[in-house]
C-alpha positions as CSV (number, residue, x, y, z in Angstrom):
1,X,-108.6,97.8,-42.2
2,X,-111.3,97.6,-44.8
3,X,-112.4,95.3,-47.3
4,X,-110.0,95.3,-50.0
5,X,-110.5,94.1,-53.4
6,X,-107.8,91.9,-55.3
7,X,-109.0,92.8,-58.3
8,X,-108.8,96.5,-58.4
9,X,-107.4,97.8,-61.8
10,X,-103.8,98.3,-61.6
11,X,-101.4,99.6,-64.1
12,X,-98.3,98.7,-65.1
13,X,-95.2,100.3,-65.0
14,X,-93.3,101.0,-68.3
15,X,-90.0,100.4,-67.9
16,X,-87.3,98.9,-70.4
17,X,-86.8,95.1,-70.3
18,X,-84.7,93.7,-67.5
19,X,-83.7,90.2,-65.9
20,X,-86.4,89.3,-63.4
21,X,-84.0,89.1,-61.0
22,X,-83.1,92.7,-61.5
23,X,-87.1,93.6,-61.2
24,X,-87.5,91.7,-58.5
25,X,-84.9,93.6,-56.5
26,X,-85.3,96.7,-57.3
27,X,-88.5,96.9,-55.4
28,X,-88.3,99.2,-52.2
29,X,-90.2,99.7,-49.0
30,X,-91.4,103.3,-49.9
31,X,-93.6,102.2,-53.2
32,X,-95.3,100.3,-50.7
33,X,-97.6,101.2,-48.4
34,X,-98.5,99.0,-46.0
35,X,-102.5,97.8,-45.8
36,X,-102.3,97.2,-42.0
37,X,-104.6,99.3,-40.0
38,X,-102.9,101.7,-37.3
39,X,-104.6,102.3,-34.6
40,X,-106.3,106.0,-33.7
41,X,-105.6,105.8,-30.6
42,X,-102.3,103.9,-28.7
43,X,-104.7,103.2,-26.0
44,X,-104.1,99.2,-26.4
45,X,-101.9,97.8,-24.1
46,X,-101.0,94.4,-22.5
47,X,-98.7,94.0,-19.1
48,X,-94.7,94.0,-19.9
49,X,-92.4,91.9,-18.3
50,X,-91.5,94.6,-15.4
51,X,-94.7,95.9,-14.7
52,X,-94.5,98.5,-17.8
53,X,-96.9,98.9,-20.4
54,X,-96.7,98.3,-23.9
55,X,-98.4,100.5,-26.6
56,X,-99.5,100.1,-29.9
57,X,-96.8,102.9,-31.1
58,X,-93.9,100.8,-29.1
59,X,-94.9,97.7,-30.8
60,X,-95.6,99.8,-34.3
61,X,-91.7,100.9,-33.9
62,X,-90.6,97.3,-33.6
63,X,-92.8,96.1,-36.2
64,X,-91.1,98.1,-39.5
65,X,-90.7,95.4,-41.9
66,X,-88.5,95.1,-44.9
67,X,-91.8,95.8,-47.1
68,X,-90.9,93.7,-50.0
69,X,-92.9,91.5,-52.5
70,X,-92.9,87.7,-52.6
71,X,-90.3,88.0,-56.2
72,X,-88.2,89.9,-53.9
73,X,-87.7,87.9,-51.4
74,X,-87.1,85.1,-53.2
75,X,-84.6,86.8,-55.4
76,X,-82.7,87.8,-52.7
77,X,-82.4,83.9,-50.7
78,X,-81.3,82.5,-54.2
79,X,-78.6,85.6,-54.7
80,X,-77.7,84.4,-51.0
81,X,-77.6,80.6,-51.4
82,X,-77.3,80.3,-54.8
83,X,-75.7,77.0,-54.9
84,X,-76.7,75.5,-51.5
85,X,-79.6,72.9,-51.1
86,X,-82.8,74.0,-51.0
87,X,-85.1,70.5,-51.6
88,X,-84.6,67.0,-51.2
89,X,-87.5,64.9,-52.3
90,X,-87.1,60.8,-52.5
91,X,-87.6,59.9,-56.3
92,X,-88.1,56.2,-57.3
93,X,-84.1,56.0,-57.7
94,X,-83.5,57.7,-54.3
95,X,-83.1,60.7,-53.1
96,X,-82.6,63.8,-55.0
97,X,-81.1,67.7,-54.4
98,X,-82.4,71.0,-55.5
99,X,-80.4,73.5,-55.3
100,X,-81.5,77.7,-54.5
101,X,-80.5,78.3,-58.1
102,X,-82.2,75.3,-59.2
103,X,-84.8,76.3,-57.6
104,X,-85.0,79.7,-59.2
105,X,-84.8,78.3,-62.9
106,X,-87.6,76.0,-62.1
107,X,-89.6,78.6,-60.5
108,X,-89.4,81.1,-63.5
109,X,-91.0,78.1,-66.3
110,X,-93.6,77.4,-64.1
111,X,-94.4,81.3,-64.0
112,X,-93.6,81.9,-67.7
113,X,-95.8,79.0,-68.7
114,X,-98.9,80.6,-66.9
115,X,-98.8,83.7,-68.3
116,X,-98.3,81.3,-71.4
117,X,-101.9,79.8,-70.4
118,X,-103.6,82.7,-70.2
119,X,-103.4,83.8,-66.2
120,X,-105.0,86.9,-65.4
121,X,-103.6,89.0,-62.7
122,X,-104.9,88.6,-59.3
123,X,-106.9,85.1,-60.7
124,X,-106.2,82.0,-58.4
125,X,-104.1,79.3,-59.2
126,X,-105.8,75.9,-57.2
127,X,-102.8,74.0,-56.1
128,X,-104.1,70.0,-55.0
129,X,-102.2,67.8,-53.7
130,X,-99.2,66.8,-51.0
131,X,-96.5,69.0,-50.1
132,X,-93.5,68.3,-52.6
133,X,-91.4,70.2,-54.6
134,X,-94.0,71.0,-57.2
135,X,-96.1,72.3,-54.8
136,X,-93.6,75.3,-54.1
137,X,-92.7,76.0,-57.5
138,X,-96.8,76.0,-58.3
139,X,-97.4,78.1,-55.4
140,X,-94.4,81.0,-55.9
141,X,-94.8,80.8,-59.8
142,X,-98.4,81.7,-59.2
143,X,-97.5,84.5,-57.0
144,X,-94.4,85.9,-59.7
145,X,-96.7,85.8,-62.9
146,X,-99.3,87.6,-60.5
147,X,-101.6,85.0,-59.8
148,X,-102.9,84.2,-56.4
149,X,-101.4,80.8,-55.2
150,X,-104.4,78.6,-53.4
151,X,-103.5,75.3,-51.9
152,X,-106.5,72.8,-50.8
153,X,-105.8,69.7,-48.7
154,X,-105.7,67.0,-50.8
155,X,-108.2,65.3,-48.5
156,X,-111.0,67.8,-49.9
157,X,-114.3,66.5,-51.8
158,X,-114.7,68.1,-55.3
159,X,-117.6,69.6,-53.9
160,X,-115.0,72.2,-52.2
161,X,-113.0,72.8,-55.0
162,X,-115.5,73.8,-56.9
163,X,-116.8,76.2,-54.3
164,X,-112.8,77.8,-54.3
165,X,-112.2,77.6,-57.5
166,X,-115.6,79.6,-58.4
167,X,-114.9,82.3,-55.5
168,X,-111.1,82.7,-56.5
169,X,-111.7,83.2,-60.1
170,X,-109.9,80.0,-60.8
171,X,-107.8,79.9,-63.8
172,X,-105.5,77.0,-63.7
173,X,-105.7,73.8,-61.6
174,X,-102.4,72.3,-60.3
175,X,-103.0,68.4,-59.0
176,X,-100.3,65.6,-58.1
177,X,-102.0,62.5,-59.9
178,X,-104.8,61.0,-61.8
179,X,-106.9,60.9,-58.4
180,X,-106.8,64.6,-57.6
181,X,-107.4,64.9,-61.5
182,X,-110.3,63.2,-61.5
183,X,-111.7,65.4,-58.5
184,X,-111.4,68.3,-60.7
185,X,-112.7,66.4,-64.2
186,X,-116.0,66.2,-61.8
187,X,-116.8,69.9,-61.9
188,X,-114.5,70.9,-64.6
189,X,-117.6,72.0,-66.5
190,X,-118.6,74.3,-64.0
191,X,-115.9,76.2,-63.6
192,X,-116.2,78.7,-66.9
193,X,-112.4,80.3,-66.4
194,X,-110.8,77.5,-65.7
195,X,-108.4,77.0,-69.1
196,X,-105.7,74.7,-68.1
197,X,-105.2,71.7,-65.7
198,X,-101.6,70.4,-65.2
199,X,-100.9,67.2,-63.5
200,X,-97.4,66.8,-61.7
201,X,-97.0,63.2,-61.4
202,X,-97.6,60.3,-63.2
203,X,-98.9,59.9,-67.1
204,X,-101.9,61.8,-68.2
205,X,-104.6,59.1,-68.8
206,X,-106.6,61.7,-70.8
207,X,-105.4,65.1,-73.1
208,X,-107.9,67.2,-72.9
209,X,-111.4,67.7,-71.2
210,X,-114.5,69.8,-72.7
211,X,-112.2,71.9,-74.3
212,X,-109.6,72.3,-71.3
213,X,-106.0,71.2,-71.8
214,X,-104.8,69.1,-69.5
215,X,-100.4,69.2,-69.2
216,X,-97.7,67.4,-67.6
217,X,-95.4,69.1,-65.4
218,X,-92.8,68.2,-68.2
219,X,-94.8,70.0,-70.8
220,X,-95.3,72.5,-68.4
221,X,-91.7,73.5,-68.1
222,X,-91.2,73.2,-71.8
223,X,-93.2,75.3,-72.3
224,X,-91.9,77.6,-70.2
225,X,-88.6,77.7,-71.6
226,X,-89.9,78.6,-74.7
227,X,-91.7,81.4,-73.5
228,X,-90.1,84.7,-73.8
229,X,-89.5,86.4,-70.1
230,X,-90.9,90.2,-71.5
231,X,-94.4,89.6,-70.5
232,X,-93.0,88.0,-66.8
233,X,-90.9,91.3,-66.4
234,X,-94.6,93.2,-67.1
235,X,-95.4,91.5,-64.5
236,X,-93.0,91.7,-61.8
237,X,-92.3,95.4,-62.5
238,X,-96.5,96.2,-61.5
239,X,-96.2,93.9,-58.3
240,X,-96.3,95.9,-55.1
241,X,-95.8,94.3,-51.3
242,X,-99.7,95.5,-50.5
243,X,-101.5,93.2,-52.9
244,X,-102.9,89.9,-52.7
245,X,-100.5,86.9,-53.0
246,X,-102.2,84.0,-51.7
247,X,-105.8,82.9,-50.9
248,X,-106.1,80.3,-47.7
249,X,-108.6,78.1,-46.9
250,X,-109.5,75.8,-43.9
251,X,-109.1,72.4,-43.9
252,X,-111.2,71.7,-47.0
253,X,-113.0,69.0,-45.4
254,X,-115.6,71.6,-43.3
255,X,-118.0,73.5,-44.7
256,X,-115.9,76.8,-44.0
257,X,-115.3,78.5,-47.6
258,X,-114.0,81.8,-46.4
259,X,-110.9,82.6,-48.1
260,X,-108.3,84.1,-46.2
261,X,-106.3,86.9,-48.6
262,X,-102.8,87.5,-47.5
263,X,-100.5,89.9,-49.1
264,X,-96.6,89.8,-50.4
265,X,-95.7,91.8,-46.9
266,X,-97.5,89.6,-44.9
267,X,-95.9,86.6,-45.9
268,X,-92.2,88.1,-46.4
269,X,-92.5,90.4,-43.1
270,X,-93.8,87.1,-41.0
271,X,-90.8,85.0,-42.2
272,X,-88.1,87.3,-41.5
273,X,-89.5,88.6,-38.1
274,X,-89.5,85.0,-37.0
275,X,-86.0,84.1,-38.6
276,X,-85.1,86.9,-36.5
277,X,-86.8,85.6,-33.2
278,X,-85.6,82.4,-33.5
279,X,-82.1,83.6,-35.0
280,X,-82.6,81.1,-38.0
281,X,-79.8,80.7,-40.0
282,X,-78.8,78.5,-43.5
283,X,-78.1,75.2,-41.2
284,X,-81.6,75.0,-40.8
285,X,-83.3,71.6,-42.1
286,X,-87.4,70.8,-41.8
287,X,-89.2,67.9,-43.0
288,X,-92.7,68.6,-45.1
289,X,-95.6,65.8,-44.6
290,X,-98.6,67.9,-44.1
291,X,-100.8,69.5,-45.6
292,X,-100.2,72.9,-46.8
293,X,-103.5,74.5,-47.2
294,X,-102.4,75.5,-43.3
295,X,-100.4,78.4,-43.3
296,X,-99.0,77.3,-40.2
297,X,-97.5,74.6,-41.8
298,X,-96.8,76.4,-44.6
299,X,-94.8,79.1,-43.4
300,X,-92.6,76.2,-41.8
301,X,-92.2,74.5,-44.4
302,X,-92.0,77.0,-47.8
303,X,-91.4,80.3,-46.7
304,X,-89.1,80.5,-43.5
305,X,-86.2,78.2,-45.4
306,X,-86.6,80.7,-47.7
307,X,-85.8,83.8,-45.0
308,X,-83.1,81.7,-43.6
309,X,-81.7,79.5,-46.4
310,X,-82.5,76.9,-44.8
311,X,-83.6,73.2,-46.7
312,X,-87.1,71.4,-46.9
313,X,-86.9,67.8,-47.0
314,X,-90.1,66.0,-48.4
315,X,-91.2,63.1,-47.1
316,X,-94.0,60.8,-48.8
317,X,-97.6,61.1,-49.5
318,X,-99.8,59.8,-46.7
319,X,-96.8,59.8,-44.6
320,X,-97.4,56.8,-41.7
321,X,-95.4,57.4,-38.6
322,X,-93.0,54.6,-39.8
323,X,-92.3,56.4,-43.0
324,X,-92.2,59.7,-41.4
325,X,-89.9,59.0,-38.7
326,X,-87.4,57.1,-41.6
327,X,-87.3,60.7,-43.7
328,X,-86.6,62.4,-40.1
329,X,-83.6,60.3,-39.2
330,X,-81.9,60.8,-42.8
331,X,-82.9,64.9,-42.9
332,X,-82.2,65.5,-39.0
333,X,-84.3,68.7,-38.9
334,X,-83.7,71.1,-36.7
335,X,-87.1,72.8,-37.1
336,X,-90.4,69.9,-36.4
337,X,-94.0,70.7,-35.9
338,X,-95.7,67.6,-35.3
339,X,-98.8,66.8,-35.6
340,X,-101.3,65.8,-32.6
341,X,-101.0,61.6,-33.9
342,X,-97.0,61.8,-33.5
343,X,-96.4,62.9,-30.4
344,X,-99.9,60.8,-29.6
345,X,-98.5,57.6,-30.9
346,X,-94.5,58.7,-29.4
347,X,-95.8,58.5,-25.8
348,X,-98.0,55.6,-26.5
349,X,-95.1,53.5,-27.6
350,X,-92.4,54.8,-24.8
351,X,-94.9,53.7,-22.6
352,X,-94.9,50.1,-24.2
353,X,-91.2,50.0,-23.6
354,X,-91.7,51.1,-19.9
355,X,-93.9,48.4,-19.7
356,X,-92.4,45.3,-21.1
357,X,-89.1,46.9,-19.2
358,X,-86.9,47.9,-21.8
359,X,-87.0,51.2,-20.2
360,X,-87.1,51.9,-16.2
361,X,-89.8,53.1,-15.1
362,X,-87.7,55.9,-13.2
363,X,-88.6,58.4,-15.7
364,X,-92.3,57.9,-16.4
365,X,-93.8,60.1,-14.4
366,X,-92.4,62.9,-14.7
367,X,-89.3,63.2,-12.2
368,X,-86.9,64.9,-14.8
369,X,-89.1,68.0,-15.9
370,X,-86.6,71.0,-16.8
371,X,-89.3,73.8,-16.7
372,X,-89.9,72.4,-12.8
373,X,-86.6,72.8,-11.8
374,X,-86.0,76.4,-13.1
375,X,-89.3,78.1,-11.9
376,X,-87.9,76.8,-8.5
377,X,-90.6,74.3,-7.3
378,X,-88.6,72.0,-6.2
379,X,-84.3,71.6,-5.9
380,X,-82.6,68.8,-7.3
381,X,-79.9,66.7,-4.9
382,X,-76.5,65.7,-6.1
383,X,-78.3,61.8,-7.2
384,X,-80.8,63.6,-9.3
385,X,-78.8,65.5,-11.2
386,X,-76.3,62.7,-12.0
387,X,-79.5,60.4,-13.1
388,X,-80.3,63.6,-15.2
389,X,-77.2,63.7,-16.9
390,X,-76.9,59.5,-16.8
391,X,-80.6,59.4,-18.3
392,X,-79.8,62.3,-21.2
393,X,-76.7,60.2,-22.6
394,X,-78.2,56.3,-22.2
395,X,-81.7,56.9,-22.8
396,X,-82.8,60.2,-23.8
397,X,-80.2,61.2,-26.3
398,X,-80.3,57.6,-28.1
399,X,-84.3,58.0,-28.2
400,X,-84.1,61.6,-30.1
401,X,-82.0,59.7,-32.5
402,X,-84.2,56.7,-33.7
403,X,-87.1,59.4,-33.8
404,X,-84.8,61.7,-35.9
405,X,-85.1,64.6,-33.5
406,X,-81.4,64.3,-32.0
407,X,-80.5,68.0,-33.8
408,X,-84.3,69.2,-33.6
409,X,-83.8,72.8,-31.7
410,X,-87.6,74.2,-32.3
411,X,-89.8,71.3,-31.8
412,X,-93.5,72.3,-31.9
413,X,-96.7,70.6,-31.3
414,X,-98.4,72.1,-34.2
415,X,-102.2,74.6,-33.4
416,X,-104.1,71.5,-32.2
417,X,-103.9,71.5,-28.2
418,X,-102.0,68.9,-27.1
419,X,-103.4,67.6,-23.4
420,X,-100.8,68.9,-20.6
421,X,-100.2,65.5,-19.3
422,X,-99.0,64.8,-22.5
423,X,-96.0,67.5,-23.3
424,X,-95.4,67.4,-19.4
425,X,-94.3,63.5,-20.4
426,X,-92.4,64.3,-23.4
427,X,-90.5,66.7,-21.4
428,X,-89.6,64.3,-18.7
429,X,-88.4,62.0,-21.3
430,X,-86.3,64.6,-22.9
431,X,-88.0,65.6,-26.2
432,X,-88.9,69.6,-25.2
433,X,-91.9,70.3,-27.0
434,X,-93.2,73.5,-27.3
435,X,-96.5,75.3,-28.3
436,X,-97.3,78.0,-30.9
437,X,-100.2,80.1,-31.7
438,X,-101.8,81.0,-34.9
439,X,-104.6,81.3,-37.6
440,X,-104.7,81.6,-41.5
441,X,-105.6,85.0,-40.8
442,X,-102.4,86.1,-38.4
443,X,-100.3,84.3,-41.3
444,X,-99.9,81.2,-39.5
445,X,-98.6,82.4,-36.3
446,X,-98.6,85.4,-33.7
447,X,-96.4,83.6,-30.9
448,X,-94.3,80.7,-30.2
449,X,-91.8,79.0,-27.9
450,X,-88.3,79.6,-28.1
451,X,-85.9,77.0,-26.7
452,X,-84.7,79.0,-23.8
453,X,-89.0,79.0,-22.5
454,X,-89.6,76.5,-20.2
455,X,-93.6,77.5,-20.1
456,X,-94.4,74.3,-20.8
457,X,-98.1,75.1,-21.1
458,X,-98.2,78.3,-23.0
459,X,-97.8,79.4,-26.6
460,X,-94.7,81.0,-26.3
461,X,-94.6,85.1,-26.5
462,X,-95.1,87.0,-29.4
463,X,-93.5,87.9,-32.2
464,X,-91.7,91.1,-31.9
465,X,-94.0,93.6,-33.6
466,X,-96.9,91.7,-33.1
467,X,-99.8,92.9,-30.3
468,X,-102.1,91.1,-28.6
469,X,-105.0,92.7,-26.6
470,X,-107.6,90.7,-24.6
471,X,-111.3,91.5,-24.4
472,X,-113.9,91.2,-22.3
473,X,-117.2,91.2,-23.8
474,X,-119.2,90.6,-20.1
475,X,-118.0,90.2,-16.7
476,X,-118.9,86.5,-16.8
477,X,-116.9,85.8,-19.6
478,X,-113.7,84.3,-20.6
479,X,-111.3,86.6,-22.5
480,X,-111.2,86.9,-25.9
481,X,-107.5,87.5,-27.4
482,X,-107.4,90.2,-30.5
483,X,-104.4,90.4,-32.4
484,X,-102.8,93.3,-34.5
485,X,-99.5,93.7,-36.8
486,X,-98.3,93.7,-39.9
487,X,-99.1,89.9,-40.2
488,X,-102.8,90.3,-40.3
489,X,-104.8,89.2,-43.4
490,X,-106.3,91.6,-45.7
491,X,-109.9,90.1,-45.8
492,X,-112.2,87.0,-46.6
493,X,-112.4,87.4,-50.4
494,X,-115.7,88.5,-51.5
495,X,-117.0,88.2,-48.4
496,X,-117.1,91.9,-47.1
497,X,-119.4,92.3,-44.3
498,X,-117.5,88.9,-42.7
499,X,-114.1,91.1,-42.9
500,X,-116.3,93.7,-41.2
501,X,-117.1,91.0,-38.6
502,X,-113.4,90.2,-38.0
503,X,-111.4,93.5,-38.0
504,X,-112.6,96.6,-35.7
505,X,-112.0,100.1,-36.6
506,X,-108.2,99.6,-35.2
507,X,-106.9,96.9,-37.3
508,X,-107.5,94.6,-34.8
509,X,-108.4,90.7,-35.8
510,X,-110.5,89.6,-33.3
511,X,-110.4,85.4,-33.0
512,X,-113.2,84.4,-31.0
513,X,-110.3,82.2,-29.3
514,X,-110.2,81.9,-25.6
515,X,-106.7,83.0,-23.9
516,X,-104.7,85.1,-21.3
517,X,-101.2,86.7,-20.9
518,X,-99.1,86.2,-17.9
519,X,-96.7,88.6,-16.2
520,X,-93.9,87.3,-18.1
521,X,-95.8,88.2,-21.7
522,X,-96.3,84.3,-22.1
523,X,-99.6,83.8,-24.6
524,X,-102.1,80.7,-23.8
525,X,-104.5,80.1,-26.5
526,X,-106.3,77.5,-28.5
527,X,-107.9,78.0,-31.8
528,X,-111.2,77.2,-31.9
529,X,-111.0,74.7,-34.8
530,X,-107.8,73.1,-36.6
């Protein structure tokens, strides 16, 4: 897998006006041809659960995706779920529902108003601020007028956005308020594409700067609507599952500027490969509060409730634990990754209970541990399985419920390691927390936990058609886990020799991360940085 350029010169095809919806659809897997390296050689292999060996071809035969641009797949959830919920945001008179056709409509003016601005195909589209509705609609209408969708953590200095938005060929800046704005008014100047900003919430304090128009998401869809959907059909007709759809970068608060370029198919073939891991289906419900510049977090949050037809609930800006935890009792998710300071500040204050007794201290240590029972190290009597089942209905049921977890089935700890003492305690109190490994460049994940795992410590196994491959690059060394599938990025935009650097001559991305694979195929790793 080679460098590949976003910007190469593609043309159009010339076809007679249709509904989007119609373009979108008729895409198929054979105009596309998939930009993931295959191997020369199925040499690669890592142990199988029976003392077989898995190939590269074995895994390739697993791995054929539904090749299908981002317009696509989201034409097909909103023919699906067309009148089911998709959002729920809180508003200043409560909460509100979105709807998959909704959705749709919403979608569409965004992308009709950027062609509208002048967006140039395969030119970014710098999305600021929190996760929200906006946020999606900014994010896919970039991808359907052919844009490339770039979220930065709202945390980020303008330094760093001017350093993005300079590499990406920024066009149009998307911010949340006057304070992101203002970020972008800094080095507005410097940024000679840039020929629109468009502010989501809140007034605009200002109409225009040096020349750049500056919109409210109101005007914004206006003027959408009045936009005529031709050139969007252009568009949608030219877009192909093996280009560029999104642009990632880290946290935005380092001094790491390499932008990950993912395509349509692997954003669409990593949602429904782990829709069909997890056997996702429309009843599932996940709460948004982080950032989204992570596509961990992202493909949570945006793009598997999307496979599955599932619903995001939204919860507020510089969401506290307090506020947090009120959004997850009223959504009930069934899907949670939560950050390091949750489960931090959940053991901390089930530990104050133990303390002041309002909760016996039977259970603190650890004496109710599913994952020790089942791998056999030690057999429960008759009294330890009835204070198991007495614990589950007066204390451990009850506590899942203030916290909003009560229906939460995949419960994740997020990338950042979480010590072992730690999710050996929130087992033993009953909240099954599992790990998951990814990078920006593996789409967000490669494994995960499923709830039937009960290895505690690892990352789960990986995702069917996924391939993981450990290298040793001394004797003396750790290993080194390399990853390959159809999930792996493109390249670091403009940044060839570093793509170099990352993929070998088989496709294979390799991490830097420390890890291992047990007998049972069970992945342990830790990214290097979060």
């Amino acid at each position: 897998m080679g460098f590949v350029d976003p910007w190469a010169p593609r043309t159009p095809e010339e076809e007679g006006e249709l509904d989007w919806r119609d373009i979108a659809r008729s895409g198929t897997a054979k105009e596309c041809e998939s930009d993931t390296a295959q191997p020369q050689e199925a040499t690669h292999e890592v142990d199988g659960k029976d003392g077989t060996q898995d190939t590269v071809d074995q895994k390739r035969e697993s791995s054929e995706p539904k090749c299908q641009p981002v317009p696509q797949f989201f034409a097909q959830a909103v023919k699906q779920y067309s009148q089911k919920v998709a959002l729920c945001v809180k508003r200043a008179d409560g909460w509100h529902d979105i709807t998959y056709a909704e959705y749709e409509q919403q979608t569409v003016c965004v992308a009709r108003a950027l062609l509208r601005l002048g967006l140039q195909r395969f030119h970014g589209v710098l999305i600021l601020g929190w996760s929200s509705p906006e946020w999606f609609m900014a994010a896919l209408g970039s991808i359907m007028a052919g844009g490339l969708a770039i979220g930065v953590n709202p945390s980020c200095p303008a330094s760093f956005c001017q350093e993005v938005a300079l590499s990406a060929e920024v066009q149009v800046v998307i911010v949340q308020d006057h304070g992101q704005l203002e970020k972008v008014l800094q080095v507005q100047e410097k940024l000679p594409q840039l020929k629109a900003i468009i502010q989501w919430e809140g007034n605009l304090k200002i109409q225009e700067a040096n020349k750049v128009h500056l919109y409210t998401w109101y005007h914004l869809m206006t003027l959408g609507k009045d936009v005529s959907g031709t050139s969007l059909d252009t568009v949608l007709k030219s877009q192909k599952a093996n280009q560029c759809c999104a642009v990632m970068y880290a946290a935005g608060v380092t001094t790491d500027t390499r932008g990950v370029m993912l395509s349509h198919d692997n954003v669409t073939w990593m949602s429904h490969s782990v829709c069909e891991m997890l056997n996702l289906g429309p009843n599932e419900v996940v709460v948004s509060y982080q950032p989204l510049n992570d596509m961990t977090i992202q493909m949570s949050d945006l793009w598997l409730p999307l496979s599955c037809g599932g619903t995001t609930y939204f919860a507020e800006p510089h969401a506290t634990e307090s506020s947090l935890i009120s959004t997850l009792r009223i959504a009930n998710p069934t899907i949670f990754i939560g950050c390091h300071s949750f489960w931090e500040k959940i053991v901390q204050s089930w530990k104050t209970l133990e303390k002041v007794k309002l909760l016996p201290r039977r259970w603190e240590k650890g004496t109710i541990v599913p994952g020790k029972q089942r791998k056999g190290k030690h057999k429960w009597s008759f009294f330890d399985q009835t204070l198991q089942f007495l614990a589950e209905l007066l204390i451990f049921h009850p506590a899942r419920a203030a916290l909003g977890l009560a229906h939460c089935t995949y419960c994740y700890s997020g990338t950042a390691l979480i010590p072992p003492e730690m999710m050996e305690f929130l087992w033993s109190v009953g909240i099954k927390v599992r790990r998951l490994y990814g990078l920006n460049e593996s789409c967000g994940l490669h494994s995960l936990g499923r709830p039937t795992d009960d290895q505690i410590k690892s990352c789960g196994r990986e995702i069917p058609g996924c391939l993981t491959r450990l290298e040793n690059t001394s004797p003396c060394s750790t290993f080194k886990l390399c990853l390959w599938g159809h999930h792996i990025f493109m390249g670091y935009l403009g940044m060839e020799e570093e793509t170099k650097s990352a993929l070998d001559k088989d496709g294979f991305l390799c991490t830097g991360d420390e890890g291992s694979i047990d007998t049972l195929d069970f992945v342990d790793g830790e990214r290097k940085s979060t």
